[in-house]
N, C-alpha and C positions, 0 to 999 in steps of 0.2 A: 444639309446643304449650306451651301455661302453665301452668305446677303451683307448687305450694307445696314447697319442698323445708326437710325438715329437714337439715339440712350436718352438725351434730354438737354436742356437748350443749349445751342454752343457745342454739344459733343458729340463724333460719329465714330464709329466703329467698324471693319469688316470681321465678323464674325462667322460663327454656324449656329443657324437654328434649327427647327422642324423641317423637315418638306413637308409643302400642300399637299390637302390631301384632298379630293375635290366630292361633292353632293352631289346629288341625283341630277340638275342641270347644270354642272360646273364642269369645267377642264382646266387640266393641269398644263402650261407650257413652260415649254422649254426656252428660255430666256434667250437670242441670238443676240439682242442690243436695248437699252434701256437710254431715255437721252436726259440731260439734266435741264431745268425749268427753272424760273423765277421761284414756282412756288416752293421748291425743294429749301430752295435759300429761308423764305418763310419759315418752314415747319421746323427748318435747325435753328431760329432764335424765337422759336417759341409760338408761332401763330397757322391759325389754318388746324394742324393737327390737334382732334379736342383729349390727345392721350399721346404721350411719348415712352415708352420704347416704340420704333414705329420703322419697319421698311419701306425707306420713301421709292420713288420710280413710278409717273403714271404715264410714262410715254415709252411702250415698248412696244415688239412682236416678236414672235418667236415661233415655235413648232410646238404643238400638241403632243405630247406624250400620255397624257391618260384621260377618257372622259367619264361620265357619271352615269349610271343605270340609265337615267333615262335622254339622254344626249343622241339625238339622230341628224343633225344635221351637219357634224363634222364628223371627222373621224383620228383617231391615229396618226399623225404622219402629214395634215395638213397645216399649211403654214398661215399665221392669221396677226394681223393686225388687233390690238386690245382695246376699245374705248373703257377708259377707266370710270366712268361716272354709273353710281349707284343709286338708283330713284327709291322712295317706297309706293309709289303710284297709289297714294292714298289719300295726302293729304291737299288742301284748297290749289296749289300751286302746280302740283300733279296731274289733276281733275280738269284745270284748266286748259294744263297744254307745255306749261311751262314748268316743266319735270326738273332745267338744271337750279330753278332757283324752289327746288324740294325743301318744304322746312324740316326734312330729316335726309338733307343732301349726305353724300357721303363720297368716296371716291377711291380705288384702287390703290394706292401709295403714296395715299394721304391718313384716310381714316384705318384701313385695312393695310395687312402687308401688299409691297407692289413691286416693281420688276426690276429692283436693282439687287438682284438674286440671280441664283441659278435656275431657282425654277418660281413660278406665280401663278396664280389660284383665280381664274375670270368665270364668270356666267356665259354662258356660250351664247347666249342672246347680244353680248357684249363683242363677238368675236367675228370680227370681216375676213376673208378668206383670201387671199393675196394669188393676185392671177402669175400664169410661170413664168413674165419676164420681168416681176418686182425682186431685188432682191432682199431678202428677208431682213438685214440688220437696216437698211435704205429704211422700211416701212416703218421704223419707230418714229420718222417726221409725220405720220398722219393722225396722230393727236394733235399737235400742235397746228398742223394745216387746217382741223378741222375747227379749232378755238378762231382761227382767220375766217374760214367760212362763216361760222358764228357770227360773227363782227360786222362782218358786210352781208348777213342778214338783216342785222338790224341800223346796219343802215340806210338798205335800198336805195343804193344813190343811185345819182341823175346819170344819165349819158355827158361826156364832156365833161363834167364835175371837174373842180380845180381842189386836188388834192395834194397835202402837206401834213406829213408822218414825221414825227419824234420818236427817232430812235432808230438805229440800221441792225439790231443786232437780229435773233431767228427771227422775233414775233414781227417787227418790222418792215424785216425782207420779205417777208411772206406775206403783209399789208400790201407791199409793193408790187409781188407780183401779181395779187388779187387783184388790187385797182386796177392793174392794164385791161385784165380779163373785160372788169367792167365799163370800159371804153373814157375812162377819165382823160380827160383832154392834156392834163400836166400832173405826173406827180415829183414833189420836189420831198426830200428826207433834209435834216435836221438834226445833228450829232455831234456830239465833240468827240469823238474816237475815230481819229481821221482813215484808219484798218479798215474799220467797218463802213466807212463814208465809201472805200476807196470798193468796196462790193459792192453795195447801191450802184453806184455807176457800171459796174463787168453787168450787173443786171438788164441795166437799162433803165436811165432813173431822167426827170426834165433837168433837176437839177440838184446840186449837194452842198450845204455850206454849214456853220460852226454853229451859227443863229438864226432865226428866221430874219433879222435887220438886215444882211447880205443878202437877202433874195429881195427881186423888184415888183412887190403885190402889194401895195397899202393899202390896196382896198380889201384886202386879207384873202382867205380861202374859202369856199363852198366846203369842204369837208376836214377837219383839222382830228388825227390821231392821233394821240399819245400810246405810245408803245416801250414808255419808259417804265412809268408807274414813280418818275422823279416830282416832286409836287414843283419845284421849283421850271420843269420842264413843264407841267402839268399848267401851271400858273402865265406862262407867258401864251401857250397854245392856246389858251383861252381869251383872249383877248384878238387873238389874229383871225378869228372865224368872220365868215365876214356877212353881211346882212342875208338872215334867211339861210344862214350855213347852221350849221351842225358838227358839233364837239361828241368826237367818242373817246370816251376814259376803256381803252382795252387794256394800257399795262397795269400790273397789280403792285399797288402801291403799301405802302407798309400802315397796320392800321393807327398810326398816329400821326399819319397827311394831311394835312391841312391846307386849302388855299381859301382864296378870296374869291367871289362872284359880285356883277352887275346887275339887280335884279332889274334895274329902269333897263339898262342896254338890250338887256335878254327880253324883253317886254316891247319894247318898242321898233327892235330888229328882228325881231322875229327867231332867235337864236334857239337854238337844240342842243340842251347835254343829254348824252346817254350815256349808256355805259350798256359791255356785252362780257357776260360770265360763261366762261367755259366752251360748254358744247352744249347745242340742240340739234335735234336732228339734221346732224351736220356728218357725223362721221363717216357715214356710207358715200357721202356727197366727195367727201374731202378724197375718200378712198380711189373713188374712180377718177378724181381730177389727177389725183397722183399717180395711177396705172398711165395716165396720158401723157405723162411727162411735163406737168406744170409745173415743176422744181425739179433741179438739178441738186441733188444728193451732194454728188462730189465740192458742189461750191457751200449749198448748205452746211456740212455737216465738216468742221474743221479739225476736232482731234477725234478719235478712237482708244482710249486708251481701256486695261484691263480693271475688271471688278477690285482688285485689291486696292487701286489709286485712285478709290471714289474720294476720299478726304481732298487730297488734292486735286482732283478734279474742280470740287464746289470752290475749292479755293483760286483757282483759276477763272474759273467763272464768275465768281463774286468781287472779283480782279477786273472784269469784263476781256480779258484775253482771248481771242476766238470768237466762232461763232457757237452754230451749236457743236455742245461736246456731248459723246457718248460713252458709255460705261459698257465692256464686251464681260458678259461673265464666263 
């Protein structure tokens, strides 16, 4: 078949490898659309992926074409959203509940081949079933909807919350429309790519400006997002949260980031950093938000182009050009 391979830092390839071939609870799908991520960017300069050659892609769906002896709960010919994330539900983190921070985490088109192929190789326990008026290349946004779910799990904000997100690009816009969900009294974005400002607003956003110094809150934010993973974005966000608020580090930042903290401020204000990795029992959740129509595909999802111009793809991406882009193989 034909995949995108990463060969090793810095270099991609479209090539042919093996087709999956799939285990007694595994199936085989047929790749309809694969979307490209921050982390993809990661794993081509070397981080995240603990081995390269590597077929990145952990945000697809596609159609089933073969399952495993013992696979009964799909079949042939069903079309299914993939969560990429691989637990060994063994160890202390596992045990506890918190499977995505597994100390033998692993993930579909990270660690494993994943869906920037023709065809990709899931656990069928990993596989949500997409009701008939999803359409199938649409459904590759509910990995990443479900990393947004994630995010404002652990946030559990307030009703009314006064939120302000860094960054308009997918993980962002999808911050945004979550927070409405959550009944946040204001959410204002924070970008310098005034394309992607200019969607925040088709959204439906309080307000959009270059810096947070042009928006009028000095008394800062109850909830403050990063959805960059820029430290230097990361760096100011922190500072604007505002007493008894709460900082969530959701973009993924490169691991050589570095900022500064207040530990008197964060002490005496009452201040919350967190941070939210991946998915938790979020995919299913994220699934049926999206059968309801809580994103808009057509605005989300900016290019489609085919498997052969995945190179260019990340490079458009790493450009910040677009929203999300997706890979049709």
């Amino acid at each position: 078949m034909k995949a995108a391979v990463i060969t090793g830092v810095g270099s991609v390839e479209v090539t042919t490898v093996d087709d999956p071939t799939c285990g007694p609870r595994e199936v085989v799908v047929d790749v309809a659309a694969c979307g490209l991520c921050g982390t993809d960017l990661h794993i081509l300069q070397g981080e995240f992926a603990p081995t390269l050659p590597v077929v990145p892609g952990h945000e697809f769906a596609g159609t089933i074409v073969e399952i495993g002896s013992q696979v009964n709960e799909l079949k042939v010919g069903d079309r299914v959203a993939v969560d990429p994330s691989l637990y060994c539900y063994e160890c202390r983190m596992c045990r506890s509940g918190k499977n995505n921070l597994c100390e033998r985490w692993a993930a579909i088109g990270v660690t494993t081949s994943g869906g920037a192929a023709e065809f990709a190789k899931a656990p069928v326990a990993n596989c949500v079933k997409l009701p008939d008026h999803v359409r199938t290349e649409d459904a590759a946004l509910i990995e990443p909807l479900s990393c947004a779910v994630r995010g404002y799990d652990v946030l559990r904000s307030q009703m009314a919350s006064r939120v302000l997100i860094y960054g308009s690009g997918t993980m962002g816009l999808m911050m945004l429309q979550l927070g409405k969900l959550t009944g946040a009294s204001s959410i204002e974005v924070v970008d310098l790519n005034p394309d992607r400002l200019e969607t925040a607003v088709r959204l439906g956003v309080t307000a959009v400006a270059g810096s947070a110094d042009e928006l009028d809150r000095p008394e800062g934010w109850d909830v403050v997002i990063d959805a960059t993973g820029n430290e230097k974005a990361i760096q100011d966000g922190l500072g604007r949260v505002a007493k008894g608020g709460t900082f969530l580090q959701f973009g993924v930042s490169d691991y050589s980031a570095r900022v500064t903290i207040e530990p008197y401020k964060i002490y005496n204000q009452e201040i919350t950093i967190t941070g939210s990795m991946a998915v938790l029992h979020s995919f299913e959740r994220a699934a049926d938000l999206f059968a309801t129509g809580v994103l808009d595909p057509e605005i989300f999802i900016s290019d489609r182009v085919p498997l052969d111009d995945y190179a260019g793809a990340l490079d458009q991406f790493k450009a910040g050009k677009g929203r999300k882009i997706q890979v049709l193989p």
